[in-house]
Structure formats: C-alpha cells, structure tokens
Phi, psi and omega in degrees: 000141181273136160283163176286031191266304233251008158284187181221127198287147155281337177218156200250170176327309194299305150009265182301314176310337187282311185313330202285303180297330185291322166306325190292309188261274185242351163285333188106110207303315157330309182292336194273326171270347174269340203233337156266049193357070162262144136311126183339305178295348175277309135356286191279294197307322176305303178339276216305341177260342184229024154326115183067004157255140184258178194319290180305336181283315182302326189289297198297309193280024198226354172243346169267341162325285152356283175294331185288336173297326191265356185257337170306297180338291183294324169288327172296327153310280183347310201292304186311301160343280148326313180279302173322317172308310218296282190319309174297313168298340162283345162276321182282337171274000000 
C-alpha cells in the first residue's frame, strides 16, 4: 500500500476544510464528493484529521508537523552519538 508521505497530494489543507464545511451544508456530503471526485473514504479520513479545524489551525499544525520532524532527527543523531562514545570509552578501557 502507498503511504500519504509518498502520494502526491491533490489538494492542499486548506482546501479540504473547505471541501469539509462544504459538505456540512445544503448539498450534502455525497454531492460534495462527486462534484471534487473524492471518495467517501476519503471523506470520513479528511473529517478525522482535520474536522473543526480551521485554514489557520491546519497551517500552525502543520509547522508543528515540521518541527517535531527535525527534533526526532536531532534526537536520533544524539542517540548515535552517544553510543558511538559509548563504544569508543569501551574499547579504551
């Protein structure tokens, strides 16, 4: 199965809030997925991750996305590091 890292998005966040509230109102969510050819299922996963968020919330979660990507990085350097020391003060003693 392809993950969503590795598809190429059709629509950006903002977008789907829009696709979302739109859904919310008097066409309906069916009609709302035929007229952007989205799938249901597609649908129900946008709700869950981005339900009750607005243009701006997505953007901020979407820059803590980001950071939290560079601080796993920089602690998994650290880690390496460390053990690389580890190793080397266990051979000198």
């Amino acid at each position: 199965p392809v993950t969503e890292g590795l598809m190429k998005k059709r629509f950006s966040e903002e977008q789907i809030i829009r696709i979302l509230k739109e859904a919310e109102g008097a066409e309906g969510r069916l009609a709302v997925c035929r007229k952007h050819g989205i799938t249901e299922q597609t649908y129900y996963r946008w709700r869950s991750k981005y339900g009750g968020m607005s243009v701006p919330d997505v953007r901020r979660l979407r820059e803590l996305e980001k950071e939290n990507a560079r601080l796993k990085k920089l602690v998994a350097d650290r880690s390496l590091e460390i053990d690389v020391m580890k190793e080397l003060l266990g051979k000198n003693l």
